[in-house]
C-alpha positions in Angstrom: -9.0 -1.5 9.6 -8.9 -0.2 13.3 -11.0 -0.9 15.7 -10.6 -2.5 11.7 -10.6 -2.8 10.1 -10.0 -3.5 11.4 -9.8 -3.8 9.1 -8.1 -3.4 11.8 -9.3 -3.6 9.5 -12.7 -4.2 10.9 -14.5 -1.6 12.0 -13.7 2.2 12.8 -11.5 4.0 14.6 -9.6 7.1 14.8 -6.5 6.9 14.6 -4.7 7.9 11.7 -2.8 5.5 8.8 0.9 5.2 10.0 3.8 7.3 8.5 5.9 6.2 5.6 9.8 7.1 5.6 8.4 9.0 1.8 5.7 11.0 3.7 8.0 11.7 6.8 10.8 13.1 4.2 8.0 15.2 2.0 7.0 16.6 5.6 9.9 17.7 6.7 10.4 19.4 3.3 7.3 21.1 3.5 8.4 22.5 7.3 11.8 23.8 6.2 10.3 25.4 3.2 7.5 26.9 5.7 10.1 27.9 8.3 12.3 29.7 6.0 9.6 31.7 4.8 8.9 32.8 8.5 5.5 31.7 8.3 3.6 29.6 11.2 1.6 26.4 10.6 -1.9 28.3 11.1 0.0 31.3 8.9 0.5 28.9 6.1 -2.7 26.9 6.6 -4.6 29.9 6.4 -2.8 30.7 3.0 -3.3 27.1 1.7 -6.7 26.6 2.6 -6.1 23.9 5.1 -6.1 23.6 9.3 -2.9 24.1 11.5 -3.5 20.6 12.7 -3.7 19.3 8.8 -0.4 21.5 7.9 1.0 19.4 11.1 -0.3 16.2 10.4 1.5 16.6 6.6 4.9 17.8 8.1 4.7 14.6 10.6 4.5 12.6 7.7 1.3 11.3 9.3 -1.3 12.3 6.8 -1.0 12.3 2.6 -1.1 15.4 1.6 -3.6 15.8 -2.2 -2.9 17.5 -5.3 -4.5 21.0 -4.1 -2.2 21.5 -1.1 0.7 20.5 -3.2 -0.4 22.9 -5.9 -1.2 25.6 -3.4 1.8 25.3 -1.0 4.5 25.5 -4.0 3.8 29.5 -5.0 3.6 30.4 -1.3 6.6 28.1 -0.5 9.2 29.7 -3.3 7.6 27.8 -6.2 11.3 25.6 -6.2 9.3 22.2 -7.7 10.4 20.6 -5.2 6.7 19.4 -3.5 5.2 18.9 -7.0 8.5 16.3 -7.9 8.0 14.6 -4.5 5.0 14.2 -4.6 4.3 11.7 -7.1 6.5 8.8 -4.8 4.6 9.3 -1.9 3.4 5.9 -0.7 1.4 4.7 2.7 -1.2 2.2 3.0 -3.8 5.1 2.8 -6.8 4.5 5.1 -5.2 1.6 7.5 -4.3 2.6 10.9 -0.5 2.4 12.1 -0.8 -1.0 14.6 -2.9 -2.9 11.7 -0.3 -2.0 8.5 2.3 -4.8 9.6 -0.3 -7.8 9.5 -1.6 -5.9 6.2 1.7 -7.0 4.7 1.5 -10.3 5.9 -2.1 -11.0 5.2 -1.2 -10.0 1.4 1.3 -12.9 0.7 -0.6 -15.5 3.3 -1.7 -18.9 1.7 -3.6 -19.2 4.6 -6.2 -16.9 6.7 -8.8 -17.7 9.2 -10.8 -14.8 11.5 -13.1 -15.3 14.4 -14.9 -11.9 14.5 -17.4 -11.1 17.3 -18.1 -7.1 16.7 -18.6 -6.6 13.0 -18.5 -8.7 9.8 -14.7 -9.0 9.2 -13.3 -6.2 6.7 -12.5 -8.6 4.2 -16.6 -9.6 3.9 -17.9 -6.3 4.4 -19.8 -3.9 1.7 -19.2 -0.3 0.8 -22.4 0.6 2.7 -21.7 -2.0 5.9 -18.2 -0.2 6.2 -19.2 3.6 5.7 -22.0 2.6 8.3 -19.5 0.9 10.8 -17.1 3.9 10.0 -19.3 6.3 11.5 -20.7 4.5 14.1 -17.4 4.7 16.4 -16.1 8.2 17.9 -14.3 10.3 16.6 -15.9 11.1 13.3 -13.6 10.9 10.2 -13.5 13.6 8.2 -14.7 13.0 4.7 -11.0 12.5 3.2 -10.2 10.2 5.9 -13.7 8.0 5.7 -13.2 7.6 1.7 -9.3 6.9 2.4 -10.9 4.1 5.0 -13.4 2.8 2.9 -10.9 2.3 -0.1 -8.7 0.7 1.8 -11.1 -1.8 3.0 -12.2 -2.3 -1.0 -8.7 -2.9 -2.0 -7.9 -5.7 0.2 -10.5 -7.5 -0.9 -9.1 -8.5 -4.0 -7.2 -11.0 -1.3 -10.5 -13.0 -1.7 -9.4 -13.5 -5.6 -10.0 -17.3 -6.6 -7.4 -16.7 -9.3 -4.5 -15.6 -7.3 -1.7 -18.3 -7.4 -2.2 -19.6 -5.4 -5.3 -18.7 -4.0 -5.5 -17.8 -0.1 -8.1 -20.2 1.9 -10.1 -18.5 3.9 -12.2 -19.4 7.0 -14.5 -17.4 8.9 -16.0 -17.5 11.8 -18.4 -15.1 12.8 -21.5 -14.5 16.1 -24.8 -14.9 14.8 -25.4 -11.7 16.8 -22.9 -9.7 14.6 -25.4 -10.3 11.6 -28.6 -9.4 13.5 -27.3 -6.1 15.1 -28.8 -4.7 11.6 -25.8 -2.6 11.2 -26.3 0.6 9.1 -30.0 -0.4 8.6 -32.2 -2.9 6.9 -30.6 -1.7 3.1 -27.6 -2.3 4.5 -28.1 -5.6 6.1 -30.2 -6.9 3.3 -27.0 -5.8 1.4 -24.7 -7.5 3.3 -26.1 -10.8 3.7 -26.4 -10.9 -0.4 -23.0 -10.5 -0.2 -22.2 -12.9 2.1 -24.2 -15.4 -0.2 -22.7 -14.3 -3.3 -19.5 -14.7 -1.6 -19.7 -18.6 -0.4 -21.5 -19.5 -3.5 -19.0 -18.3 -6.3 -15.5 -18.6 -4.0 -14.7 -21.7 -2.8 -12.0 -21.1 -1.1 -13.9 -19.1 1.3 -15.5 -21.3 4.0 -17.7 -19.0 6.1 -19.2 -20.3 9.6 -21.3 -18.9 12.1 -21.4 -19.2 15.9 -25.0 -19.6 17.0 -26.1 -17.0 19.5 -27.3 -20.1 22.2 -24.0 -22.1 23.0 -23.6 -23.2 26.4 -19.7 -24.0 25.7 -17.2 -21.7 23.7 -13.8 -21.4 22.8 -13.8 -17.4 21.7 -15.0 -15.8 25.0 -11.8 -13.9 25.0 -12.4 -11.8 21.6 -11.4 -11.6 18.2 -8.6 -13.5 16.7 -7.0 -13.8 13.2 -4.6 -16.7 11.9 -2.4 -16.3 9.3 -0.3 -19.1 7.4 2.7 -17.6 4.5 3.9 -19.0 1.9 7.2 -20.4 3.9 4.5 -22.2 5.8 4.8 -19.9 9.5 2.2 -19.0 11.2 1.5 -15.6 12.8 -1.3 -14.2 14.3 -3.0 -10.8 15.4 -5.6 -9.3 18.2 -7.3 -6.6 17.8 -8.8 -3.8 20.9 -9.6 -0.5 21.8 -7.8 1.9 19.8 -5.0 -1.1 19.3 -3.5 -3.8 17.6 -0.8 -6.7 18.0 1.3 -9.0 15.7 1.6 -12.6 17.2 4.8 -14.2 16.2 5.5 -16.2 19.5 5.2 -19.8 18.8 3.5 -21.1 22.1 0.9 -18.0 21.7 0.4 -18.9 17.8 -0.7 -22.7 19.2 -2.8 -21.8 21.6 -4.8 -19.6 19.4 -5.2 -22.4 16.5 -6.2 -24.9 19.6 -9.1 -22.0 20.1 -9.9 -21.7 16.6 -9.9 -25.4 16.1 -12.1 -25.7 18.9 -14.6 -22.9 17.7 -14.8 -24.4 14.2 -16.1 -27.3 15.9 -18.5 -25.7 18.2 -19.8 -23.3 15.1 -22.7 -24.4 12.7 -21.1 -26.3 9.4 -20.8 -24.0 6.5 -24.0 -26.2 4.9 -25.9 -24.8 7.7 -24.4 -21.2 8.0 -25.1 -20.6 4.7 -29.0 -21.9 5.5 -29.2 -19.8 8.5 -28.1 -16.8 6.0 -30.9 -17.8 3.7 -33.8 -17.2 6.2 -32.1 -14.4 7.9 -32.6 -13.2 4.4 -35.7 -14.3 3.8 -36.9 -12.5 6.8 -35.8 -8.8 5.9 
């Protein structure tokens, strides 16, 4: 939900999900356990089963640590119970980098949400397959804990899309024709995704889906990606998305001249009628 992630949350990206103050506290456990027993991070991964550079990432409190190292760090560590107690109230937003967890939290509670998405199909829309394919598209590759983590973490939010949450978040998405016919992750996988893109429109309707048509002489979104996002106490906060970066809008005159932009590109995109008929052949044609 980096490079998002983007999801974030859209696409890729290799950064790792941010530290909780939980994980931070189990990792420095784990290091003052390690250092009293005089042994070295590649001396106790070795012992474990796990890299130097995972035994670092779990004492940084920048990377969960599973059942097996908590089972096989206890015996080596003094066997005190004291990793197999923590570890049941760990908590992180597994699989979401560090700069996109902040609007996570916020797009959770919004009543509100609208995304202009020129790179992939927004997180929120995407398939298992579309978002393995994505994930692994963009250097550095995951490692196969850290992809699944991802993926998840992509599946989970989109219980947002929910038509019986109270209430229920409206959605509008825009998103470049040439996004769909990139043929991400294959012709399964696009054939895939475009079902689900029908499914979606047909059976939520408070999901308005647009798309901007590859010929337009005039447009409002030549500066990138946006997202919009309304709460419950009615303010409105925003977030843009980059290399390897994210950042949380919350300056009013910024906020304004976004939703002037994304006013603007709803205008200049094809009505949902006509998205949806433009889905149909693209459909039709795979």
């Amino acid at each position: 939900m980096a490079y998002e992630s983007t999801d974030g949350g859209t696409g890729a990206g290799g950064a790792e999900p941010g530290a909780s103050d939980s994980l931070r506290t189990f990792g420095a456990v784990v290091q003052a356990l390690r250092e009293h027993a005089t042994l070295s991070r590649e001396e106790f991964g070795t012992l474990v089963g796990y890299s130097k550079h995972t035994v670092a990432s779990v004492e940084q409190g920048r990377r969960m640590p599973d059942r097996d190292f908590v089972e096989r760090a206890e015996p080596i560590l003094g066997n005190t119970g004291a990793l197999r107690r923590a570890a049941p109230h760990l908590s992180r937003q597994a699989g979401l980098a560090s700069w996109f967890r902040q609007w996570a939290r916020l797009e959770a509670t919004a009543i509100s949400l609208y995304t202009y998405e020129c790179r992939v199909v927004p997180g929120l829309l995407q398939t298992e397959a579309y978002a393995r394919a994505v994930s692994l598209d963009v250097p550095p590759l995951p490692d196969p804990e850290e992809l699944e983590q991802r993926i998840a973490a992509r599946m989970a939010r989109q219980e947002l899309l929910a038509v019986t949450r109270k209430p229920p978040t409206a959605f509008s998405f825009i998103v470049e024709q040439a996004v769909l016919e990139r043929w991400t992750g294959g012709e399964e996988v696009t054939r895939e995704q475009l079902d689900r893109l029908l499914e979606l429109i047909e059976r939520n309707w408070n999901v308005e889906f647009q798309v901007m048509p590859t010929r337009r002489p005039s447009h409002a979104g030549l500066d990138g990606p946006m997202q919009l996002a309304e709460t419950p106490d009615n303010r409105w906060f925003a977030y843009s998305e980059g290399q390897q970066n994210g950042r949380l809008i919350s300056v009013p005159k910024e906020i304004s001249l976004l939703q002037q932009r994304y006013a603007k590109l709803r205008s200049q995109a094809l009505n949902p009628e006509d998205s949806v008929g433009l889905l149909q052949r693209m459909r039709g044609a795979l």
